[in-house]
C-alpha positions as CSV (number, residue, x, y, z in Angstrom):
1,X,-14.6,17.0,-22.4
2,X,-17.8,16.8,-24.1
3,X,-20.1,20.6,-24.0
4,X,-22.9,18.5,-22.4
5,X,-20.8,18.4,-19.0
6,X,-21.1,21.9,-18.8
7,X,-24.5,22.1,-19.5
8,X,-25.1,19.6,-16.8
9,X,-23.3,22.1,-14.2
10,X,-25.3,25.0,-15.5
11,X,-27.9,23.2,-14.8
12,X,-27.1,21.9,-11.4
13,X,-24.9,24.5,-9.9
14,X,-27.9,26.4,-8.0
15,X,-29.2,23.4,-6.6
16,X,-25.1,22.1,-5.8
17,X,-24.7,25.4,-3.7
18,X,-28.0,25.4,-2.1
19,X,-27.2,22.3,-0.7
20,X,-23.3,23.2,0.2
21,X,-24.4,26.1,2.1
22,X,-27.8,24.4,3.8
23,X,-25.7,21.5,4.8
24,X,-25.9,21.3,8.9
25,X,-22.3,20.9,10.3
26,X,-22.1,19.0,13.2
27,X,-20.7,20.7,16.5
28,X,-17.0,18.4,16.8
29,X,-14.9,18.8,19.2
30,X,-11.8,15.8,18.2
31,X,-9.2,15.7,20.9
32,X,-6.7,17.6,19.0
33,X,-2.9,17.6,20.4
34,X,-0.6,20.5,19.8
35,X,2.5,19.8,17.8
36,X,5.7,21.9,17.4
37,X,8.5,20.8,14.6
38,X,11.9,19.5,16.3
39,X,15.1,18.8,15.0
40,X,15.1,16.9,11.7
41,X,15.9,13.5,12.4
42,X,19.9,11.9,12.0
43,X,18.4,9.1,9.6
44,X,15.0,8.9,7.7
45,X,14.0,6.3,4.9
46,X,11.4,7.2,2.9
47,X,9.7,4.1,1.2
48,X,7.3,4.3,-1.8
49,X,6.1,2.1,-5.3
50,X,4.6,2.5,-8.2
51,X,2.6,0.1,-10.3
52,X,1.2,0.7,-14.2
53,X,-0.2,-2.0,-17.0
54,X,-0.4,-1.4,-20.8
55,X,-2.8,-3.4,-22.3
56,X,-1.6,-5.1,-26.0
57,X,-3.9,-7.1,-28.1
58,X,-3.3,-10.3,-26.6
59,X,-1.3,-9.4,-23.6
60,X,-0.6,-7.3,-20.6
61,X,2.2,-5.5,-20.2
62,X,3.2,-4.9,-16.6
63,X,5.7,-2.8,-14.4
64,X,6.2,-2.5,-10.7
65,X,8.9,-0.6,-8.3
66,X,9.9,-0.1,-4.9
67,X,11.8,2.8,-4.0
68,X,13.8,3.1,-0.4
69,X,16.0,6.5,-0.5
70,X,18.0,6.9,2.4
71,X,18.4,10.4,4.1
72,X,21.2,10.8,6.3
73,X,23.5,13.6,8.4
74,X,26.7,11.3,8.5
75,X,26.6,9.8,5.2
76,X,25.9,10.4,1.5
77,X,22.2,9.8,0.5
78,X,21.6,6.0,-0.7
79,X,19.2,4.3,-2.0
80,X,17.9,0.6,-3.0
81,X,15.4,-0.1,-6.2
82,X,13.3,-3.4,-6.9
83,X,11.8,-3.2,-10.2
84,X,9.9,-5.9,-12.5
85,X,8.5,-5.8,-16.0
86,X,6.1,-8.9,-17.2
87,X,4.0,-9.6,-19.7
88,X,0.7,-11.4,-18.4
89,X,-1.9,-12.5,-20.8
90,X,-5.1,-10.8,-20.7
91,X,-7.8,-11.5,-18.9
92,X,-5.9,-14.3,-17.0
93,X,-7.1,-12.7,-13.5
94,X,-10.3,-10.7,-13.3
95,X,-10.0,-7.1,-13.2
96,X,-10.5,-6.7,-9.9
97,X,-8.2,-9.4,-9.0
98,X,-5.7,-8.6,-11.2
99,X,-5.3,-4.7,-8.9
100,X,-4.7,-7.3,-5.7
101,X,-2.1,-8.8,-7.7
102,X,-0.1,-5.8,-8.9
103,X,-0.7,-4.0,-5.3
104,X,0.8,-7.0,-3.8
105,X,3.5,-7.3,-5.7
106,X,4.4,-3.5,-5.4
107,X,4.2,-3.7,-1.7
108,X,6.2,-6.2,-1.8
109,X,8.7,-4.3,-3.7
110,X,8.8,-1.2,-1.5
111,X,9.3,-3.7,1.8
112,X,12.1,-5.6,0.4
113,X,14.1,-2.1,-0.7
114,X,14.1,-0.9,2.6
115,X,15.6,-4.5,4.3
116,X,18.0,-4.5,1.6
117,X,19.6,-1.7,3.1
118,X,20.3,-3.4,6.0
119,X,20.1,-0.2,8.3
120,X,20.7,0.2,11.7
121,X,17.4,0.5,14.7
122,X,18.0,4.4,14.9
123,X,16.5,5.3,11.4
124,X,13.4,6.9,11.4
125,X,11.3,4.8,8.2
126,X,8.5,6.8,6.3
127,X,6.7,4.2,3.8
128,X,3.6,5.5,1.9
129,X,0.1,3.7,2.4
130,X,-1.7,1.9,5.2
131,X,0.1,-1.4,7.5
132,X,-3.0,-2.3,8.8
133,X,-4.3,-2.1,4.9
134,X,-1.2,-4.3,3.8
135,X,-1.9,-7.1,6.1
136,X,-5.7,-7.3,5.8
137,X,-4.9,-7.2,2.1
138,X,-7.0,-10.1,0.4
139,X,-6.0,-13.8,-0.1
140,X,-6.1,-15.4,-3.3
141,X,-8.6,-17.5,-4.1
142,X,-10.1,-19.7,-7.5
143,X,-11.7,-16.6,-8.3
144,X,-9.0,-14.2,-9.2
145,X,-8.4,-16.3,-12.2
146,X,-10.8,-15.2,-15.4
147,X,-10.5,-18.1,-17.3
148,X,-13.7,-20.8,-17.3
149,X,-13.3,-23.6,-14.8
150,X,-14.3,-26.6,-14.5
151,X,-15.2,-28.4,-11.0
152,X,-12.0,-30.2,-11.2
153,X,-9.8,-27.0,-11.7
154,X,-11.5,-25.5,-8.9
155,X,-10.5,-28.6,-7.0
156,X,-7.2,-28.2,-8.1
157,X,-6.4,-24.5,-7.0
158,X,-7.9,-25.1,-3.4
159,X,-5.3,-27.5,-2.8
160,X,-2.5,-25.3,-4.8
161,X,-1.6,-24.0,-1.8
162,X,-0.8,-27.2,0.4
163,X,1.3,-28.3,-2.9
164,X,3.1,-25.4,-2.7
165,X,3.9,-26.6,0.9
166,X,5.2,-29.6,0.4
167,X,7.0,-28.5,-2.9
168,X,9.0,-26.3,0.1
169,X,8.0,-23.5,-1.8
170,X,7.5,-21.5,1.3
171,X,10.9,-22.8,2.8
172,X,12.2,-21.4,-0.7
173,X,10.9,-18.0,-0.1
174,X,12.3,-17.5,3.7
175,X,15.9,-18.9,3.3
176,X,16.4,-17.0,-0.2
177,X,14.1,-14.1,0.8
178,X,17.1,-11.2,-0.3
179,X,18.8,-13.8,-2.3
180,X,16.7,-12.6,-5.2
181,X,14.4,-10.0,-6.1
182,X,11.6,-12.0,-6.2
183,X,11.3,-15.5,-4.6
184,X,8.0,-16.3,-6.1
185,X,9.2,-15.9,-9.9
186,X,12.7,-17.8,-8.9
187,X,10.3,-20.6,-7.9
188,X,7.4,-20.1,-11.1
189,X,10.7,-20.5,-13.1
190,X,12.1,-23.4,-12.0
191,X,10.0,-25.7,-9.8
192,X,7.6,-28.3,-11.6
193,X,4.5,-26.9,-10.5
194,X,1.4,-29.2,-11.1
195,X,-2.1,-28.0,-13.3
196,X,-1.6,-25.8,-16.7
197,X,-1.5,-22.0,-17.3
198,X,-4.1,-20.6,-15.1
199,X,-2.3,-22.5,-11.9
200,X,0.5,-21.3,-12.8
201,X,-0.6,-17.5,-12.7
202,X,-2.7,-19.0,-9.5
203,X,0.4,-20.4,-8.4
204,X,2.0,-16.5,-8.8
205,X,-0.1,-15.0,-6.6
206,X,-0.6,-17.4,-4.2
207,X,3.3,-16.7,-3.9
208,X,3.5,-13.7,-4.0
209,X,1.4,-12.6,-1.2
210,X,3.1,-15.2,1.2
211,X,6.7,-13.5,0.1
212,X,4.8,-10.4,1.0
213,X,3.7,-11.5,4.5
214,X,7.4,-12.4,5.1
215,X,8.2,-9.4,4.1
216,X,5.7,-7.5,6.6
217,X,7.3,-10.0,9.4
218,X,10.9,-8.9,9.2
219,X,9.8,-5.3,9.2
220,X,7.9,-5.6,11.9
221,X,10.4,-7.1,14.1
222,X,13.8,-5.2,13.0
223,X,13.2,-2.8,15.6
224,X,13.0,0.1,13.8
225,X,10.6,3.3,14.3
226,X,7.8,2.7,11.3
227,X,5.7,5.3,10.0
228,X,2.9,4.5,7.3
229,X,1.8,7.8,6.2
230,X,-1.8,7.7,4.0
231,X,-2.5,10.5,1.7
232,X,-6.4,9.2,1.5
233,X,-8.1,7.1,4.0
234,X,-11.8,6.1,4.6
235,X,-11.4,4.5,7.9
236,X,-13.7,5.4,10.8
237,X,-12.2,4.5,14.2
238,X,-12.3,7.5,15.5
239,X,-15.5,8.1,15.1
240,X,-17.0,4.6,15.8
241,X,-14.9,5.1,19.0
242,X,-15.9,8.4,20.1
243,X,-19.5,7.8,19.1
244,X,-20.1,10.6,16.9
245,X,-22.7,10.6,14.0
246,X,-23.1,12.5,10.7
247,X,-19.4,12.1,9.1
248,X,-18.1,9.3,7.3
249,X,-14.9,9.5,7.6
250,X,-12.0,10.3,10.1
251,X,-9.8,12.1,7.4
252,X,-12.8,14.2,6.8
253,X,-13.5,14.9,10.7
254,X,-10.0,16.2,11.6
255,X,-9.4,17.7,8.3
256,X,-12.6,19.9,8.8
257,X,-12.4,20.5,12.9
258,X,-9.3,21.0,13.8
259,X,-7.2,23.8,13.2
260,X,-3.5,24.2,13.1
261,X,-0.3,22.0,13.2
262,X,-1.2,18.9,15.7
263,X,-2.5,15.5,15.7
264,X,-5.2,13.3,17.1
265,X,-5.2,11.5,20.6
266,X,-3.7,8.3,19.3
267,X,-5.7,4.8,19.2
268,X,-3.7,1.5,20.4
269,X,-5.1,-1.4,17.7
270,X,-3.7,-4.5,16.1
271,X,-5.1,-6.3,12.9
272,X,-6.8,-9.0,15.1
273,X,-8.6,-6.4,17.3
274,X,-10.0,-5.1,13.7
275,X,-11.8,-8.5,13.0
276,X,-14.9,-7.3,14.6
277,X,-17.7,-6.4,11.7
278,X,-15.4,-8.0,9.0
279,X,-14.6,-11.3,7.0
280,X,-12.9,-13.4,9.0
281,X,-11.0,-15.3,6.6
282,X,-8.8,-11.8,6.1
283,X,-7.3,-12.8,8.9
284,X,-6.4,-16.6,8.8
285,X,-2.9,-16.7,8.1
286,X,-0.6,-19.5,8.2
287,X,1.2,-20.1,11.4
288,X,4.0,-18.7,10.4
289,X,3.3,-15.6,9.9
290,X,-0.2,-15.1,13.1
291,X,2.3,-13.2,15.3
292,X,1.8,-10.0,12.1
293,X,-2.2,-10.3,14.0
294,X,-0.3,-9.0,17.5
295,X,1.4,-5.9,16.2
296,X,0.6,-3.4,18.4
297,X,0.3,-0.1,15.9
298,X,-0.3,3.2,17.3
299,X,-3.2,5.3,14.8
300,X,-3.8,8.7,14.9
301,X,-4.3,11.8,11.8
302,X,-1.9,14.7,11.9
303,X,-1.1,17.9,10.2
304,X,2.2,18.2,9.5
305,X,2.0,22.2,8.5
306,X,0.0,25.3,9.5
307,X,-0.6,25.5,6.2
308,X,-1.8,21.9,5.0
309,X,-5.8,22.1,5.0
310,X,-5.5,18.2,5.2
311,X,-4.8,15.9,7.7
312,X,-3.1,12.4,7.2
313,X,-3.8,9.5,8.6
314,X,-0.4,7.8,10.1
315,X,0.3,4.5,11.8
316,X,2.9,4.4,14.2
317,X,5.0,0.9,14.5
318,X,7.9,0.6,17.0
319,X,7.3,3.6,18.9
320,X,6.0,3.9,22.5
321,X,3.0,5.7,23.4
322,X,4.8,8.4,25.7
323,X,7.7,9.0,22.1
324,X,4.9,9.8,19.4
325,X,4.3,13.5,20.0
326,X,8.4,13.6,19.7
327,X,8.8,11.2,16.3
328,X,5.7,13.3,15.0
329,X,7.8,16.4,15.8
330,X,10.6,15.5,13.8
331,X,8.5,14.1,10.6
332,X,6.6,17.8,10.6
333,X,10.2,19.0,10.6
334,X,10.5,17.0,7.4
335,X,6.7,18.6,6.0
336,X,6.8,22.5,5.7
337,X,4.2,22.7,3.3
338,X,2.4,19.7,4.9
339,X,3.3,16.4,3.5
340,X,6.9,14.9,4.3
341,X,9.4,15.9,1.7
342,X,11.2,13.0,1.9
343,X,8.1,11.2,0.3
344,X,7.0,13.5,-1.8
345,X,11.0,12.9,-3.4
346,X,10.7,8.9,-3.4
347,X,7.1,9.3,-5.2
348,X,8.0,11.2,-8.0
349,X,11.3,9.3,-8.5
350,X,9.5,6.2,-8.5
351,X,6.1,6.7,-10.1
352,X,5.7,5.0,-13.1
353,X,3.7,7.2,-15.9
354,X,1.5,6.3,-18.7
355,X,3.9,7.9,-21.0
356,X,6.7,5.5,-19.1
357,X,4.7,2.6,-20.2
358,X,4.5,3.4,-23.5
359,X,8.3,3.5,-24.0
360,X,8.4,0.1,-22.2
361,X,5.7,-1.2,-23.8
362,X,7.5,-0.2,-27.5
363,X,10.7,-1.7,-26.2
364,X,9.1,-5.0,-25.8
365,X,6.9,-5.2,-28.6
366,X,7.2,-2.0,-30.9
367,X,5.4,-3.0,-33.7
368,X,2.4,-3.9,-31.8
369,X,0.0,-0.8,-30.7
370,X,-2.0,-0.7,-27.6
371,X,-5.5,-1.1,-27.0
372,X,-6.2,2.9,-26.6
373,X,-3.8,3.2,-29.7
374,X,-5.7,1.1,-31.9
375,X,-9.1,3.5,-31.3
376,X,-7.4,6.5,-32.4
């Protein structure tokens, strides 16, 4: 770090804490329920993914994971990985565009490591991140690709997707959805799929995100007890429902009034209800997959631990409204210092470093140095 930082905070440190200390805190009072840990549950998955990129001089290098470990009292821990390395050439998606991708195809491969496991409705699943997130998550478009296009490419790509119909590319991707670990590259492989390089990375994502949806749809409806636990969140629905003012953010608002393990009164919301204030076309998906608009998911923030500052946000699939306080019990169980252990074990199994990439990367192509290696 360059001295000039720490000038800047001798400078503006006085001024920083003047306005810490000035700052008016509103007078909150967020329905706060009282929580006590239970027994830990019989059966708990805990889901997580990890995605990373090493850009070469004329290529990306890419990695992706999806991590399922299975907890149980009667049986000896299991556990199901789906995992995919790729080169893609850079600058073929936007920047941007290119993050939808990867998250995509990492959600993709945390969902399909859990239903590979084929478990039975009792287990209790813990997945990391947001469902409501995941199903609002964008839809590709001619955009995401960087590459100049002319009108006729453009043309092209919006009618990609009705190709890829009547290719029964999205037949493909339900009957031989655990066949393989990706659908989509089974089909970028071997079907003869009209336009040139840019449609066929169009072609990818425009796959991918439909295996993902089918993904989201079997999960949904296997009957199990679904937790989606979010280490950050931004979302205001507590607040825009309870009409308060001054805070920006529910994390924010239970993590700073509320004290002690508990949660918040739970919200009832599906995706569709969400629409309001938002881009429609988020939510236009193809008949086969609307009924993902009508899951009812439960929301609420919780503190898992007396001795967790934070709060989480958590969304609650498969559970009825009168059974949350009791499957929230059991997770804080699971969290004595705040954060469910069984996560906190899948994420560091699964992350994917920096350093990991560069052993890839050098196993692929180790006479070639990266970008950052080539500035040193």
């Amino acid at each position: 770090m360059h001295r000039s930082v720490f000038e800047a905070i001798l400078r503006t440190r006085e001024r920083l804490i003047r306005f810490l200390e000035e700052k008016e805190r509103p007078d909150y009072d967020p329905q706060w329920l009282p929580l006590e840990p239970s027994e830990v549950p019989d059966s708990v998955v805990a889901v997580d993914g990890s995605r990373n990129q090493s850009p070469r001089t004329s290529h990306l290098i890419v990695a992706i994971t999806g991590l399922s470990l299975l907890f149980s009292k009667e049986t000896e821990p299991r556990e199901e990985a789906i995992s995919h390395v790729d080169i893609l050439e850079r600058g073929i998606f936007r920047q941007m565009f290119l993050d939808n991708v990867l998250s995509t195809w990492m959600k993709l491969a945390e969902v399909k490591s859990f239903l590979k496991l084929a478990l039975d409705r009792e287990t209790l699943v813990l997945m990391d991140g947001s469902f409501l997130g995941d199903v609002i998550n964008p839809k590709p478009t001619a955009e995401w690709i960087g590459a100049p296009l002319s009108e006729e490419d453009k043309e092209l790509l919006t009618a990609l997707e009705d190709e890829l119909a009547s290719m029964g590319a999205y037949e493909e991707i339900k009957e031989n959805f655990l066949r393989y670990p990706f659908v989509s590259l089974f089909i970028i492989d071997n079907y003869d799929l009209p336009g040139g390089k840019e449609h066929r990375y169009m072609a990818l994502s425009i796959l991918l995100y439909y295996e993902h949806l089918e993904a989201l749809k079997r999960l949904i409806s296997g009957g199990w007890k679904v937790l989606f636990v979010s280490k950050r969140s931004t979302s205001n629905d507590f607040i825009r429902t309870w009409g308060y003012r001054g805070i920006y953010s529910d994390q924010v608002l239970f993590s700073l009034f509320t004290r002690g393990i508990g949660f918040a009164s739970p919200l009832k919301v599906r995706p569709r209800e969400k629409e309001e204030g938002r881009t429609p076309k988020k939510y236009e998906l193809r008949r086969d997959y609307e009924d993902i608009l009508n899951t009812e998911v439960h929301e609420t923030f919780v503190r898992f631990s007396d001795y967790s500052p934070l709060t989480y946000k958590v969304e609650i699939i498969g559970v009825s409204e009168d059974g949350i306080g009791e499957v929230l019990s059991q997770v804080a169980a699971l969290s004595p210092s705040g954060y469910p252990i069984p996560l906190e074990k899948a994420h560091k199994e699964v992350v994917i470093t920096y350093s990991d990439m560069e052993l890839i990367s050098q196993a692929i192509t180790p006479i070639e140095m990266s970008v950052r290696e080539a500035l040193k």
